[in-house]
C-alpha positions as CSV (number, residue, x, y, z in Angstrom):
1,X,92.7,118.0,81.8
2,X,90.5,120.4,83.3
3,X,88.3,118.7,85.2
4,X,91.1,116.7,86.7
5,X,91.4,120.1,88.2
6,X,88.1,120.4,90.0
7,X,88.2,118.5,92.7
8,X,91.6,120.0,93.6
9,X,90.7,123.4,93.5
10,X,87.5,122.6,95.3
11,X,89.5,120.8,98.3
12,X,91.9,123.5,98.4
13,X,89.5,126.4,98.8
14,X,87.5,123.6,101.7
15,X,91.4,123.5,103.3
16,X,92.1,127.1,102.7
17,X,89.0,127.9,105.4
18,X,90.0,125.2,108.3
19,X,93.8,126.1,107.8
20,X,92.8,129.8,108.4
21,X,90.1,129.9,110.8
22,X,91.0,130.5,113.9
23,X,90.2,126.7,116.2
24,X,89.5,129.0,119.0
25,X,87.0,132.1,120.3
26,X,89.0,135.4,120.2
27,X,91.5,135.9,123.0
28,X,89.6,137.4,126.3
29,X,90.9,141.1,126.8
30,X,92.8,140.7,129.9
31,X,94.7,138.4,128.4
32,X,95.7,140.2,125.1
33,X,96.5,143.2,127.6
34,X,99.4,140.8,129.2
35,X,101.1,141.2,125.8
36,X,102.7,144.8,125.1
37,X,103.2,144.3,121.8
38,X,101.6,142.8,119.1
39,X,101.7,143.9,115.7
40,X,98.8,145.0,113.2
41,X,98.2,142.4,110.3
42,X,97.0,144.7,107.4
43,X,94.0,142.7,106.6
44,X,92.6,139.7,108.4
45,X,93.9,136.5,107.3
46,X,89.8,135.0,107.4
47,X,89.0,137.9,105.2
48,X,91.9,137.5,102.5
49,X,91.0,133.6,102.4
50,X,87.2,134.4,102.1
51,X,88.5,136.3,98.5
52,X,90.9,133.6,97.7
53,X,88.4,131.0,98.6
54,X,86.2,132.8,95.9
55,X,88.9,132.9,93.6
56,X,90.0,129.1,94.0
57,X,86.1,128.1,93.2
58,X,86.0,130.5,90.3
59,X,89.0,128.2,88.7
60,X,87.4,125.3,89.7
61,X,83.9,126.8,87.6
62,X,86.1,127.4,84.5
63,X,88.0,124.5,84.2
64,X,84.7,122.6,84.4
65,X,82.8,124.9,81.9
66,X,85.9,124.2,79.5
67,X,85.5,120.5,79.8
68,X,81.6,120.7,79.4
69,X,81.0,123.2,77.1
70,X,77.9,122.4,75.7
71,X,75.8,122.1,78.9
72,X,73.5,125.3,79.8
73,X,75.6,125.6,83.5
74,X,79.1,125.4,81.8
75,X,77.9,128.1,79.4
76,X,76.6,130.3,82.1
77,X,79.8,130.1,83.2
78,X,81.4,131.2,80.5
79,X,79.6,133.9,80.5
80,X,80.0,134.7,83.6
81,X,83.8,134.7,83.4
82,X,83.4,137.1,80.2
83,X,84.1,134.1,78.2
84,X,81.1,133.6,75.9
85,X,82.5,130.8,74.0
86,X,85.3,128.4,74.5
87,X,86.8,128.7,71.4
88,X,87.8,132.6,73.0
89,X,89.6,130.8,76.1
90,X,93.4,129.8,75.4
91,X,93.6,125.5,76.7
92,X,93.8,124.9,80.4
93,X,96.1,122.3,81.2
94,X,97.9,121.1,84.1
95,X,101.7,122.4,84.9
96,X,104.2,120.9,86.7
97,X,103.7,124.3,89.0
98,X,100.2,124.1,89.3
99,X,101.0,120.4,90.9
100,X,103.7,121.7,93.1
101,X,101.6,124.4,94.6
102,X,99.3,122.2,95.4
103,X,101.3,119.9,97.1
104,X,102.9,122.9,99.3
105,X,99.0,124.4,99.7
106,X,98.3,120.5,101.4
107,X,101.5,119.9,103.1
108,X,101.4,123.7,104.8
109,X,97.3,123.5,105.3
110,X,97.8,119.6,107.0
111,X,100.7,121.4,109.6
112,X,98.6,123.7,110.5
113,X,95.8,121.9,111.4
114,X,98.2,119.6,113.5
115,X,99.6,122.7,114.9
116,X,95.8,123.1,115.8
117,X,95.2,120.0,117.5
118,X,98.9,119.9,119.3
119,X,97.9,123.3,120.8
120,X,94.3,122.8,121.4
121,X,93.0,125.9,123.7
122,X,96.5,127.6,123.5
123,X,96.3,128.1,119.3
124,X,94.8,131.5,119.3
125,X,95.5,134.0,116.2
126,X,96.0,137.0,119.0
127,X,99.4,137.2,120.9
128,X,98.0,136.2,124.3
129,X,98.9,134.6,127.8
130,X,95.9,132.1,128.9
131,X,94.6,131.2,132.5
132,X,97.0,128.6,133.5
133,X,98.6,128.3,130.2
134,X,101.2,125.8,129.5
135,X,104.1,125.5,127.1
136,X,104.0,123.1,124.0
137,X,106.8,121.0,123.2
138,X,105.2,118.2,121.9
139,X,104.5,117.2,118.0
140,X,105.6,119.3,115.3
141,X,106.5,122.1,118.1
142,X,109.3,119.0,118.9
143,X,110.6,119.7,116.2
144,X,110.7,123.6,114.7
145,X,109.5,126.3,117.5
146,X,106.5,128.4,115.2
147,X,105.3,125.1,112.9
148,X,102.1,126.7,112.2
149,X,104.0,129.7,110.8
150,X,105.5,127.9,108.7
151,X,102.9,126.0,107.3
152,X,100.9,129.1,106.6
153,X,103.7,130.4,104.2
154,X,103.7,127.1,102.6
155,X,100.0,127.5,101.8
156,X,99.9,130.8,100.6
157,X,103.0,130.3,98.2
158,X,101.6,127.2,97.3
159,X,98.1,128.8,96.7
160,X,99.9,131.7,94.6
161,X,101.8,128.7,92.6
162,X,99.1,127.1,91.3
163,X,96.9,129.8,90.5
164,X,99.3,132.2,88.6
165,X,101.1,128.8,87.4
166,X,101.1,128.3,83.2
167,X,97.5,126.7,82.1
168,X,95.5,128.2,85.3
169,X,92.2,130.1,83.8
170,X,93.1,133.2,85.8
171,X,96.9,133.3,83.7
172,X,95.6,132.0,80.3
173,X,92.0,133.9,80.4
174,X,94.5,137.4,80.8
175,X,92.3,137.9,83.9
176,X,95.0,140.3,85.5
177,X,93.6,142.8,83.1
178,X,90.2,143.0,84.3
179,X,89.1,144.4,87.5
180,X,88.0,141.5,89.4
181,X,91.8,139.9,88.8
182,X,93.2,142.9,89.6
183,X,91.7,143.1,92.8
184,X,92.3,139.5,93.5
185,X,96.2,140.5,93.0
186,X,95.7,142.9,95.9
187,X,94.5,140.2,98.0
188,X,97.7,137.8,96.5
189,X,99.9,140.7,97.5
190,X,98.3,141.0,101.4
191,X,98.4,137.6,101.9
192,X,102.3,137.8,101.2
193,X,102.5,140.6,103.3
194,X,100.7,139.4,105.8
195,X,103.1,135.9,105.5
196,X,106.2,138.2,106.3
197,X,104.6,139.6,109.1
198,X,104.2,136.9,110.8
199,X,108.0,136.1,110.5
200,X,108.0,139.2,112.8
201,X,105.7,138.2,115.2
202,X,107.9,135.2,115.9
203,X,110.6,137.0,118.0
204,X,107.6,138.9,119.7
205,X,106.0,135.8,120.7
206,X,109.1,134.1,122.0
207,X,109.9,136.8,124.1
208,X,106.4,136.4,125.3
209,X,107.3,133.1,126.2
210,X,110.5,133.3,127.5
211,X,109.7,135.5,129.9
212,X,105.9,133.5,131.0
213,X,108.1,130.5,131.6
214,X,111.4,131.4,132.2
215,X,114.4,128.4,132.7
216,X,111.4,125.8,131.4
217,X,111.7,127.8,127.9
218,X,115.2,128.5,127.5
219,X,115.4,124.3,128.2
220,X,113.1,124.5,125.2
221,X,114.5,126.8,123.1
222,X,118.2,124.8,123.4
223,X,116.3,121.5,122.5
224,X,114.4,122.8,119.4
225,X,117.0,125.8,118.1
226,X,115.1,126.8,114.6
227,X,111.7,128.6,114.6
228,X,110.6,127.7,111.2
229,X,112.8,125.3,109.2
230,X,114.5,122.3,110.8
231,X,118.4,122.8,110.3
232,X,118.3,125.9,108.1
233,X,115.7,128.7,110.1
């Protein structure tokens, strides 16, 4: 079912760029210089998307190449893909992993952009303290203390699911083997990296908090005890 595909992969790469674009300008200076520490992400979480992005449309391109084979388009995208023919290109199907990823890429991507509008001015990707900021205690931060955090995870496994998942062109195709697919397993491997560093920043950025707003978020931080997962973390 390849182009069943299509419109999934296509939505995903749309959802991977609003879930990691950042809903607000960059921090002003003096107010990233209120933090004293803030840890380095290895590669920009825009950038790794861009590449991911790219990679998401590229399945999309295949899958519907496979299902129309005969049209000029799908075999210029064939060859593109170093896949001259589609007899040379093992079946693409759809896995029961490919679906769960995807559910875990929408279900992370729609927290985040709740997170987004829950936080409005105060979502910023740089650990910073905002003229007359206020603390968020409201929506999904009622419930878990770093939602956003958590839904980015959930996207990126999700993401990593589904693409490396049995049937997916970049699996079948052997694409690991060729340069662009091995760079594109960099990219997999920063964005998990980058995921886990963000666990990190968590303590960071409650201590930021804590001390900003004192009694008002230790009140918080009794009501709503788990960072990430409701009743387990």
């Amino acid at each position: 079912m390849p182009l069943f595909k299509v419109p999934i992969l296509i939505a995903s790469a749309i959802g991977l760029q609003i879930a990691f674009t950042s809903p607000t300008p960059p921090s002003k200076k003096d107010e990233k210089e209120k933090i004293a520490e803030d840890r380095p992400c290895i590669c920009s979480a825009q950038n790794a998307s861009n590449i991911v992005s790219l990679a998401l449309l590229a399945e999309a391109a295949a899958n519907f190449a496979l299902a129309m084979p005969d049209s000029r388009v799908s075999k210029l995208i064939l060859h593109l893909c170093g896949l001259q023919c589609a007899t040379r290109m093992p079946h693409l199907w759809t896995s029961p992993q490919f679906i769960i990823g995807m559910l875990s890429c929408a279900v992370g991507g729609r927290i985040r952009t709740v997170c987004y509008r829950e936080l409005g001015r105060h979502f910023t990707f740089e650990l910073a303290i905002l003229e007359k900021h206020k603390l968020i205690t409201t929506g999904p931060y009622s419930i878990v203390r770093h939602p956003a955090y958590a839904g980015g995870v959930m996207n990126v496994l999700g993401l990593i699911t589904a693409c490396w998942s049995p049937g997916a062109w970049w699996r079948e195709a052997g694409m690991i083997n060729t340069i662009p697919g091995k760079v594109l397993a960099v990219v997999w491997a920063v964005a998990v990296v980058h995921s886990m560093l963000i666990f990190a920043r968590a303590p960071t950025e409650d201590a930021v908090l804590h001390k900003e707003f004192g009694e008002e978020w230790e009140s918080y931080a009794a009501r709503v005890p788990y960072r990430y997962i409701p009743g387990v973390l």
